[in-house]
Backbone as CSV, one residue per row, in Angstrom:
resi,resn,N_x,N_y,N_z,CA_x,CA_y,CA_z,C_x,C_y,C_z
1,UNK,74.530,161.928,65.914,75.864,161.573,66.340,76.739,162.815,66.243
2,UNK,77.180,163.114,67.216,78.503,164.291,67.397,79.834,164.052,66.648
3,UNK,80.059,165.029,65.558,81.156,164.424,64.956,82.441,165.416,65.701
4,UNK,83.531,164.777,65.611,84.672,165.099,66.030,85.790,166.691,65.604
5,UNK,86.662,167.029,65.801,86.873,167.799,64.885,87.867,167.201,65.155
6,UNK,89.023,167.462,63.774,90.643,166.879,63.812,91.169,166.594,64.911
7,UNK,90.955,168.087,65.903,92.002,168.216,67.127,91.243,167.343,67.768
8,UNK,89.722,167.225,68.379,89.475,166.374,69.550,90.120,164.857,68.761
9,UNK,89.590,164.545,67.527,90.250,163.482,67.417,91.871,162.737,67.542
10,UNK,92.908,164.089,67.299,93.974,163.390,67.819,94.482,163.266,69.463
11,UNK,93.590,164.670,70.441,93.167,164.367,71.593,93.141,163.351,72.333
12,UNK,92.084,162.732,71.680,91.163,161.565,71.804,92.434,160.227,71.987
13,UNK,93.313,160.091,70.541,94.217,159.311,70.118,95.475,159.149,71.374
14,UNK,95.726,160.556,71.586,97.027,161.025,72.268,96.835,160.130,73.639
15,UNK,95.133,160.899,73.921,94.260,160.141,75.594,95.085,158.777,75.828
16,UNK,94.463,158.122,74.663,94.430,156.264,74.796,95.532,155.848,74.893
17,UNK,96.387,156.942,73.774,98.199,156.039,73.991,98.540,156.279,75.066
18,UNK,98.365,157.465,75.497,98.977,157.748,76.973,98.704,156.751,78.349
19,UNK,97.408,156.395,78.200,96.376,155.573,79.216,96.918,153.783,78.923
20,UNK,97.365,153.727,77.644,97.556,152.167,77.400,99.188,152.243,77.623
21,UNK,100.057,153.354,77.524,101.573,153.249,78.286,101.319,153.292,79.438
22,UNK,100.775,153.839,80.329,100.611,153.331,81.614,100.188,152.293,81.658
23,UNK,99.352,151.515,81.702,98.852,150.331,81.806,100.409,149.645,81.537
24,UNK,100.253,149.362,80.497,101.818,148.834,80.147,103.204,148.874,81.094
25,UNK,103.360,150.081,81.623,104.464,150.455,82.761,104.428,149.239,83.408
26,UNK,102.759,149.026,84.334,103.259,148.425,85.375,101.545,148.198,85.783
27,UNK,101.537,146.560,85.446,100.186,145.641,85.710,99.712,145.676,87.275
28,UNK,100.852,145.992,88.181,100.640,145.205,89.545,100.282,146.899,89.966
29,UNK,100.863,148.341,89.728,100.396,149.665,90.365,99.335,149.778,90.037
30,UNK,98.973,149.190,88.689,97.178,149.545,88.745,96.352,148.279,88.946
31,UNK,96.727,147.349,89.435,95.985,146.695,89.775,95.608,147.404,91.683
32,UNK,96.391,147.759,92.175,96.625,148.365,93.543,95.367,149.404,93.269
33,UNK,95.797,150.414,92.636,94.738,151.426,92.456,93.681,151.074,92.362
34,UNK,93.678,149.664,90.861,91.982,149.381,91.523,91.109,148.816,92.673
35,UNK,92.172,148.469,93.225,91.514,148.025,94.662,91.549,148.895,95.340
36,UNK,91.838,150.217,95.227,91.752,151.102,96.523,90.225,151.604,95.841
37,UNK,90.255,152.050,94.223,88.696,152.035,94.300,87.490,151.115,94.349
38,UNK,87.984,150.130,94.545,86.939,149.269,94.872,86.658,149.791,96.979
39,UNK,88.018,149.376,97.562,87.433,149.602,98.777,86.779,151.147,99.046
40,UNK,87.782,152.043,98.596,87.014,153.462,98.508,85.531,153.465,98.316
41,UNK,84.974,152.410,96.886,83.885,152.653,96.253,82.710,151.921,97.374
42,UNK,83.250,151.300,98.643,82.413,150.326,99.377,82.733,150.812,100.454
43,UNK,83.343,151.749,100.834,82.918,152.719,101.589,82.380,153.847,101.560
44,UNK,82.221,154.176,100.601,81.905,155.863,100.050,80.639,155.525,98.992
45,UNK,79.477,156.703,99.177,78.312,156.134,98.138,79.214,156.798,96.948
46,UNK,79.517,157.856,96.572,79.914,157.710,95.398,81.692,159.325,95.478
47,UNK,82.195,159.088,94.633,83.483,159.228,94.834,84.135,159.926,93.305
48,UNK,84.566,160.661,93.683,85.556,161.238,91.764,86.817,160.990,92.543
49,UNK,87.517,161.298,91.213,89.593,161.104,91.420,90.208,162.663,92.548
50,UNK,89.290,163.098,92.565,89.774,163.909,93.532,89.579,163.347,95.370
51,UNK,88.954,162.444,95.584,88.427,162.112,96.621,89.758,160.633,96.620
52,UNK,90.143,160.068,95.589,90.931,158.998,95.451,92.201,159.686,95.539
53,UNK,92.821,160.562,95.085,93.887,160.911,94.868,94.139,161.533,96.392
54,UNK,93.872,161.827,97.176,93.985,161.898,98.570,94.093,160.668,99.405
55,UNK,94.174,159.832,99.095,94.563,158.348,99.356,95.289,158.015,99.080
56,UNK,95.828,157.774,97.893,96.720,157.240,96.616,97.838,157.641,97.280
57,UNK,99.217,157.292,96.979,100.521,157.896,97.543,100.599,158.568,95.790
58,UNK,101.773,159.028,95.797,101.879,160.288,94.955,102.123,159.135,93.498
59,UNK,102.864,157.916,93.744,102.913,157.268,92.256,101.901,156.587,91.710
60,UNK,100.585,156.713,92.390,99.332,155.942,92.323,98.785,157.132,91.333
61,UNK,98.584,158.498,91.434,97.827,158.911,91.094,97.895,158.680,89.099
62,UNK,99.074,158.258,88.129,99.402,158.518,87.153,98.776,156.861,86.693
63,UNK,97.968,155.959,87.397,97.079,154.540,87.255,95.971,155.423,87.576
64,UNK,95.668,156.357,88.018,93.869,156.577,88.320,92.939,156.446,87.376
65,UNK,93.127,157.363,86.204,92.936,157.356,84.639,92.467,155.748,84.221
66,UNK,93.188,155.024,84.126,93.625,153.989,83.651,92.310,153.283,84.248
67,UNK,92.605,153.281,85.434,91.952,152.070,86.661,90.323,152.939,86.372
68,UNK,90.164,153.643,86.115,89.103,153.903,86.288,88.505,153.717,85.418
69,UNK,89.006,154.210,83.869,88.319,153.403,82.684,88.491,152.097,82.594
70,UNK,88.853,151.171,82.867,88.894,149.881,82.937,87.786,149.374,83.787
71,UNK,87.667,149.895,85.126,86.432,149.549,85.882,85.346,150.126,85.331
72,UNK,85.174,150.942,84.418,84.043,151.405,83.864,83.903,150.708,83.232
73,UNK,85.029,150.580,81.885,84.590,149.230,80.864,84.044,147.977,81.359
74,UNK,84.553,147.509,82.125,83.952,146.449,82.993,82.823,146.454,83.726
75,UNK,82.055,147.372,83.995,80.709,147.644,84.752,80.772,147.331,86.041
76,UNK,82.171,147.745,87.044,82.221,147.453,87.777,81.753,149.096,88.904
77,UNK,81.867,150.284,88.002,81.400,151.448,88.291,80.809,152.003,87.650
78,UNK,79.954,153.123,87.482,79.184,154.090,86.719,79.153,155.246,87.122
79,UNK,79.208,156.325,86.233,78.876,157.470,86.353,77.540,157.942,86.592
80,UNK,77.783,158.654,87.790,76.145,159.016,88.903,75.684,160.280,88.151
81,UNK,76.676,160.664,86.983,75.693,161.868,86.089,76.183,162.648,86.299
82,UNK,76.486,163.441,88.190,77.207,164.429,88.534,78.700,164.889,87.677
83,UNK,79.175,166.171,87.997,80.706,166.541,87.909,80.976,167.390,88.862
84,UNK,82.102,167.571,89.254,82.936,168.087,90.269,83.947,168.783,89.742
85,UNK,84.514,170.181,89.949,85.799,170.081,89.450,87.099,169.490,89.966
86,UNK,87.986,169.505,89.316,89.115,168.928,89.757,90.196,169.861,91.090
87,UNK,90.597,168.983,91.780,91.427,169.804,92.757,92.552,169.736,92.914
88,UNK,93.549,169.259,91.759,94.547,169.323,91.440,94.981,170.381,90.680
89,UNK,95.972,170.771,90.167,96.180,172.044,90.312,97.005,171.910,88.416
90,UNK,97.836,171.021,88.060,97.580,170.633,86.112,96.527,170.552,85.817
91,UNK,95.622,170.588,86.798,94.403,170.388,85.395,93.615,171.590,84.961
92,UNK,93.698,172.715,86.213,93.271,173.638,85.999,91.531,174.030,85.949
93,UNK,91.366,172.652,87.465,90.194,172.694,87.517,89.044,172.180,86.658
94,UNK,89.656,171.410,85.173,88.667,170.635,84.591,87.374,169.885,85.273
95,UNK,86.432,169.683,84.743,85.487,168.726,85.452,85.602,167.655,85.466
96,UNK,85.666,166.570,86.350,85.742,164.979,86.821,84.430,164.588,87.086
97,UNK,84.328,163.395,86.643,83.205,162.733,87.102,83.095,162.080,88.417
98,UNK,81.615,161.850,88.774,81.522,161.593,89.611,80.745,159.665,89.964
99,UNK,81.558,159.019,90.306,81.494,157.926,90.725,80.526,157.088,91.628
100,UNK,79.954,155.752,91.187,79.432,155.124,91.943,79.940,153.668,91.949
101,UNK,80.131,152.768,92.966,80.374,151.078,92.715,78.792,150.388,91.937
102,UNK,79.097,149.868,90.951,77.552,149.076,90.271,77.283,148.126,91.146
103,UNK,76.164,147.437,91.174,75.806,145.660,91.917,76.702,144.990,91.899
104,UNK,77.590,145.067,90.530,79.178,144.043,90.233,79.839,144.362,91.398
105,UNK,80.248,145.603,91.530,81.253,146.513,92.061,81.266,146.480,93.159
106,UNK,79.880,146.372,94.158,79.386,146.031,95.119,80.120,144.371,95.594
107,UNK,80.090,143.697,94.785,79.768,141.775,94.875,81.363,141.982,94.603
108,UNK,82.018,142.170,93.881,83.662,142.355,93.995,83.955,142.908,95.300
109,UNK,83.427,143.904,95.464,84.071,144.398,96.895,84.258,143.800,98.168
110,UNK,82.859,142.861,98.259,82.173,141.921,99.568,83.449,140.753,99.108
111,UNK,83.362,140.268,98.187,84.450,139.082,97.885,85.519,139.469,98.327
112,UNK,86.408,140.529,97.950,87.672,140.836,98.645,87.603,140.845,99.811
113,UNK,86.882,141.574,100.830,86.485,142.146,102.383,86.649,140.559,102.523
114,UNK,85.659,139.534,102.306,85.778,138.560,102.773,86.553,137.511,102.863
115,UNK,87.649,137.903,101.872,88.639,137.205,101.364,89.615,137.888,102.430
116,UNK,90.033,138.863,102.802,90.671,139.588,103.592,90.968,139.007,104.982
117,UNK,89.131,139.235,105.260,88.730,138.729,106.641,88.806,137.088,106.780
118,UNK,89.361,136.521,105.921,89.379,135.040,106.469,90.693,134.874,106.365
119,UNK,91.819,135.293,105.807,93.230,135.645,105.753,93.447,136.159,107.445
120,UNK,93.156,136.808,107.699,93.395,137.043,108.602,93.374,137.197,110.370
């Protein structure tokens, strides 16, 4: 087991508060976001936040974070192993992961599409 050092651990701390005040802001912007990666994720075999954030309008991108660990927690996506760097320009090029929709993620997606398509 990899132990931590002080700093990643308050890092780590700083991450979550930051990620759970967003969430908090505003239930309905990241619920939006996650549906753009769901449709993103069912059109695209696999996808990082740099490929989303070119979609997103500019107040979407500060739910990406958020929406994305949540669909992970949920097994609604997985990490394909890959990294990419980032192409935003705060981050300074960090590495992002790289994205896939799971079988869930897949079966959520078809449900919406179809839910869509009979709406309309």
């Amino acid at each position: 087991m990899t132990r931590l050092s002080v700093a990643e651990r308050l890092a780590a701390t700083d991450k979550n508060a930051l990620l759970a005040d967003i969430v908090q802001q505003s239930q309905w912007s990241l619920f939006l976001v996650e549906q753009a990666v769901l449709i993103f994720g069912s059109e695209n075999k696999e996808f990082s936040c740099n490929d989303l954030r070119d979609v997103l309008p500019d107040m979407g991108h500060g739910y990406l974070g958020a929406a994305i660990n949540g669909l992970r927690n949920a097994g609604v996506i997985e990490h394909t192993g890959a990294m990419v760097p980032s192409t935003s320009g705060p981050t300074h090029g960090h590495r992002l992961s790289v994205w896939k929709l799971t079988a869930k993620g897949h079966a959520i997606a078809a449900q919406r599409a179809a839910r869509t398509e009979k709406a309309a």
